[in-house]
KOLNUDO-741399 format. One record per atom (N, C-alpha, C, O): x, y, z. Coordinates in steps of 0.1 Angstrom, whole numbers, padded with zeros to 4 digits, always signed. Example, Ala and Ser with C-alpha at 12.3 -4.5 7.8 and 13.67 -1.06 7.14 Angstrom:
+0132-0057+0078+0123-0045+0078+0132-0033+0078+0142-0033+0085+0128-0022+0071+0137-0011+0071+0129+0000+0079+0134+0011+0080
//
This chain:
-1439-0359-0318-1432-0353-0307-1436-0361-0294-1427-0362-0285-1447-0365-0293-1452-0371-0279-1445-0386-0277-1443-0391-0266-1441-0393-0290-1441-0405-0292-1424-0402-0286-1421-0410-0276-1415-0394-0289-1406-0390-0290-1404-0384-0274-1392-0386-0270-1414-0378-0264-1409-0376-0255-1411-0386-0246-1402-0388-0238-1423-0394-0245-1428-0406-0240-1414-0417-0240-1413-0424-0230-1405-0418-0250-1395-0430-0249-1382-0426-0245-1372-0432-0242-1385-0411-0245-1371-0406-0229-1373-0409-0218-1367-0414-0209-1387-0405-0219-1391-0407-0200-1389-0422-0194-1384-0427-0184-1394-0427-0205-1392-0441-0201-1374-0447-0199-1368-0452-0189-1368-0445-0212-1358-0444-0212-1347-0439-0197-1338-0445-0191-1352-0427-0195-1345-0420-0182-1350-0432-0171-1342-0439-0165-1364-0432-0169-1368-0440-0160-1361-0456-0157-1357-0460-0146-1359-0462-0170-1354-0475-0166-1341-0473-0167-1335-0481-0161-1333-0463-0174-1318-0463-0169-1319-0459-0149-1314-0465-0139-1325-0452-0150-1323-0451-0129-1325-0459-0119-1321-0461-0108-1336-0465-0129-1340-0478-0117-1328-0488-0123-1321-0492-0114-1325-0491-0133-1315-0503-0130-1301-0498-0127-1292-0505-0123-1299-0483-0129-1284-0480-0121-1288-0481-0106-1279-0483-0098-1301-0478-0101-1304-0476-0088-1303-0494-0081-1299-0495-0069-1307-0503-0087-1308-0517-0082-1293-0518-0084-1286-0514-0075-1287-0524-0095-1276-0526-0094-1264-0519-0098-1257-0522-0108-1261-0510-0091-1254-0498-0091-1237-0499-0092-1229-0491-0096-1233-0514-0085-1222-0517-0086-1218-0522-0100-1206-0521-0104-1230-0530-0108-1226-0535-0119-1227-0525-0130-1222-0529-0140-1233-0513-0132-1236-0506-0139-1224-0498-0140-1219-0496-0151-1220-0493-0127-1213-0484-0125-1197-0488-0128-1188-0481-0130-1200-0502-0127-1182-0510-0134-1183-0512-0148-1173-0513-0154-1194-0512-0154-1198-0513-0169-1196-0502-0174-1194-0504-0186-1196-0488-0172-1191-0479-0177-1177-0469-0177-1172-0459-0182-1173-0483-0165-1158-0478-0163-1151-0471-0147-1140-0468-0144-1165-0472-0139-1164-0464-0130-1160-0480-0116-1168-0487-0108-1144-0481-0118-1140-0496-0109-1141-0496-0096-1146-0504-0088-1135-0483-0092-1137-0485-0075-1145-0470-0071-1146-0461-0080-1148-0469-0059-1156-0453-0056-1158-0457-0040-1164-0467-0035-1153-0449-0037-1154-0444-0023-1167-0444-0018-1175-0442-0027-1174-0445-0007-1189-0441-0003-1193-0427-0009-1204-0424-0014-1184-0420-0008-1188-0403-0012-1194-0405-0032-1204-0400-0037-1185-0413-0038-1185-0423-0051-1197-0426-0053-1202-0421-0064-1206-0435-0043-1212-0443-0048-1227-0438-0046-1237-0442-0051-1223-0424-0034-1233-0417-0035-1239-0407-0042-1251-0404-0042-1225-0400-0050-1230-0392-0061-1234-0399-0071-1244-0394-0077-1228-0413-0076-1231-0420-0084-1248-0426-0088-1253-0427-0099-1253-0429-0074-1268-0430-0070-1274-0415-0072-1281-0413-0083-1272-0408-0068-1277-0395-0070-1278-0390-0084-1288-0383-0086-1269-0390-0095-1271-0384-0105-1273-0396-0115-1278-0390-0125-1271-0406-0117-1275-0421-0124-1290-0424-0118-1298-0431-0124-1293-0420-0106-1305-0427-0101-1315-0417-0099-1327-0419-0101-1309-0402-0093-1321-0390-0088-1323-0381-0104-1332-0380-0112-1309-0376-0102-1312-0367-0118-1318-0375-0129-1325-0368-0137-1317-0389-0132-1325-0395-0143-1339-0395-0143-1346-0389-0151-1342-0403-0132-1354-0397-0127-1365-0386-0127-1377-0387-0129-1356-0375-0124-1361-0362-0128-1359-0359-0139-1360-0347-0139-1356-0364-0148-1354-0362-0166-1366-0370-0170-1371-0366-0180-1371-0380-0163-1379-0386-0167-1391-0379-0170-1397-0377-0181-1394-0376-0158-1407-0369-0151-1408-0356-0154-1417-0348-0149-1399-0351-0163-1401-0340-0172-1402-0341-0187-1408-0332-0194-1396-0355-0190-1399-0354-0202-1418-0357-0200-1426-0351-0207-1420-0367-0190-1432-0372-0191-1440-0360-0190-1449-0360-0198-1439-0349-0182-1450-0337-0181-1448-0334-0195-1458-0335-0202-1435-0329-0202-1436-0327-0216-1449-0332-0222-1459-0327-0225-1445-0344-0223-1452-0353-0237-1470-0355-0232-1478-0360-0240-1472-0350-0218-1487-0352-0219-1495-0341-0220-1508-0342-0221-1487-0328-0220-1495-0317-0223-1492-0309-0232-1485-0300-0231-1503-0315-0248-1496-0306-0260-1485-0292-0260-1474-0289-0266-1495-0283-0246-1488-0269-0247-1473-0271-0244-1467-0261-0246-1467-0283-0240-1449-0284-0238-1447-0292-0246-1440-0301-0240-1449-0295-0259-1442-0305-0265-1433-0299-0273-1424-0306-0277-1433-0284-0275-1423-0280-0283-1412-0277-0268-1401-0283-0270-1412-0271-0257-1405-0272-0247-1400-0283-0245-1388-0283-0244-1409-0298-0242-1400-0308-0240-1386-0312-0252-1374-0315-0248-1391-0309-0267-1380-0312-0276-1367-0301-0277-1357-0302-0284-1370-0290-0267-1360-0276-0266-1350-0282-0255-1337-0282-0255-1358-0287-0245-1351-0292-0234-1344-0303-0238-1333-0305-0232-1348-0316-0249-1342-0327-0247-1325-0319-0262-1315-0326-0265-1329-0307-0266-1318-0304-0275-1308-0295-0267-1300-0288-0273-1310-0294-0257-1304-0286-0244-1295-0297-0236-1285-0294-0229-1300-0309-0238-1294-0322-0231-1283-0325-0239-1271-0326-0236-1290-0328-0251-1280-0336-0260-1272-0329-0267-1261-0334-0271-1273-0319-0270-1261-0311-0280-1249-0309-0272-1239-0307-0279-1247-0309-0255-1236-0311-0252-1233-0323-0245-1222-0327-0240-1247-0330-0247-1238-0346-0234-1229-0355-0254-1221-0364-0254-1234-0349-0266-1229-0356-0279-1219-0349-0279-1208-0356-0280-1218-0338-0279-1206-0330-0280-1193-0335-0268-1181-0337-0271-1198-0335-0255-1189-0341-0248-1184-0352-0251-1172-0354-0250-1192-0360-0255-1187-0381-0254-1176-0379-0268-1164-0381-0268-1186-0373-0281-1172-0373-0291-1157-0372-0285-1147-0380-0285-1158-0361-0282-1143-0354-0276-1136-0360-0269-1124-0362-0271-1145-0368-0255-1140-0376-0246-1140-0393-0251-1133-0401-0244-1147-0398-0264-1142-0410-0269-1127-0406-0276-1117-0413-0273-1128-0398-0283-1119-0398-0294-1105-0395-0281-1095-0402-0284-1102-0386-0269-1095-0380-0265-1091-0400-0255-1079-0403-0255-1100-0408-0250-1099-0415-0240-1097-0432-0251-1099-0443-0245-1094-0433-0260-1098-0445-0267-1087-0456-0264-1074-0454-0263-1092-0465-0262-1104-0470-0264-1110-0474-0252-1106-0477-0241-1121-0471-0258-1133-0468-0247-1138-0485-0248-1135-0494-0256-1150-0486-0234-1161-0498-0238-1173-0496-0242-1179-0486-0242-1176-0505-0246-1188-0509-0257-1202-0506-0252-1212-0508-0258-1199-0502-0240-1215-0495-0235-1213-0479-0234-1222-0471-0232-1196-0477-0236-1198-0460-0235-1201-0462-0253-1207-0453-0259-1197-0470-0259-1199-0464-0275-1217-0465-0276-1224-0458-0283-1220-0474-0270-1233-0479-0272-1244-0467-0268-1254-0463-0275-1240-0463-0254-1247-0451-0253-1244-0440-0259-1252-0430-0260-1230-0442-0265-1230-0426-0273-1238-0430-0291-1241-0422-0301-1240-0439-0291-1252-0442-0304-1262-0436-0299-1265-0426-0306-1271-0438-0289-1284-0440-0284-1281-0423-0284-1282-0417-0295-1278-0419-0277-1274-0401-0275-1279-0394-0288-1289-0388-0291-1263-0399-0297-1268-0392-0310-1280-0393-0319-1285-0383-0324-1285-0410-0319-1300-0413-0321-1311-0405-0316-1321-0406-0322-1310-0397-0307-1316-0392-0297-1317-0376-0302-1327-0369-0304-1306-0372-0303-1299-0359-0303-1308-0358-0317-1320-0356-0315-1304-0361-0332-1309-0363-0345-1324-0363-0349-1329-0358-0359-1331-0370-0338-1342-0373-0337-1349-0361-0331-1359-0356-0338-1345-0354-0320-1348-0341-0317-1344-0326-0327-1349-0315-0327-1337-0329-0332-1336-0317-0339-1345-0317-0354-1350-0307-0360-1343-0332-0357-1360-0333-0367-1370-0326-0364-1375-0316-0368-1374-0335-0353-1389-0326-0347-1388-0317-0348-1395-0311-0356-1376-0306-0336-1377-0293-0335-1382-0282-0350-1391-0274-0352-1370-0287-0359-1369-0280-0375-1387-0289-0380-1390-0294-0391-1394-0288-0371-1405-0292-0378-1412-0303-0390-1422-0302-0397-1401-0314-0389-1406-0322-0403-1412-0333-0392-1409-0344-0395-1418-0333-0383-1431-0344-0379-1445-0335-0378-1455-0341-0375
//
C-alpha cells in the first residue's frame, strides 16, 4: 500500500509541476487550444494547485501506517469516477489524442491497482 501511495504522490507531484512550467504545451496536448486568461487560470489552478494537493495527501497517506487504508479509499474515491468519466467521454468524443488515451490507461492502472489493495490481496 505505501509503495502504491508513494507513486501517486509523486505522480500528482510531477504532473503539476510540469503542467505548472509549461502550461501552454500541456494544456494543447490534451486538447485544450485556446483559453482565455480566466482559462489559463483555472487551468494552473486545478492541473497545478489541486494536483499538488493530491500529492500531499497521498504522501501523508503513505507515511503514516494508520492512513494507508484511508489513502487507498481516497485514491478509489478518485478514480472510480475520473475512469468512469474518460470511458464515456472517449467513447462519446472519439477520436480522441493519444495522451487522453494514454492517461486514461495510467487511471485505470491506477484505479485496478487500488481496488487490489483495498479487497486486501497485498
Amino acid at each position: 500500500m505505501t509503495l502504491y501511495l508513494y507513486l501517486n504522490a509523486a505522480l500528482y507531484a510531477l504532473f503539476a509541476v510540469w503542467c505548472t512550467v509549461a502550461a501552454t504545451k500541456t494544456s494543447h496536448t490534451i486538447g485544450y487550444l485556446a483559453l482565455s486568461s480566466g482559462g489559463r487560470s483555472e487551468y494552473l489552478v486545478i492541473y497545478g494547485g489541486l494536483q499538488f494537493g493530491l500529492a500531499a495527501i497521498f504522501y501523508l497517506c503513505a507515511r503514516d501506517s494508520a492512513f494507508l487504508k484511508l489513502g487507498i479509499a481516497i485514491a478509489l474515491a478518485l478514480y472510480v469516477p475520473i475512469v468512469l468519466y474518460r470511458a464515456v467521454t472517449i467513447a462519446r468524443f472519439w477520436p480522441v489524442a493519444g495522451a487522453t488515451l494514454a492517461t486514461g490507461a495510467l487511471e485505470t492502472v491506477l484505479l485496478v491497482w487500488a481496488i487490489w489493495l483495498y479487497r486486501g490481496a497485498a
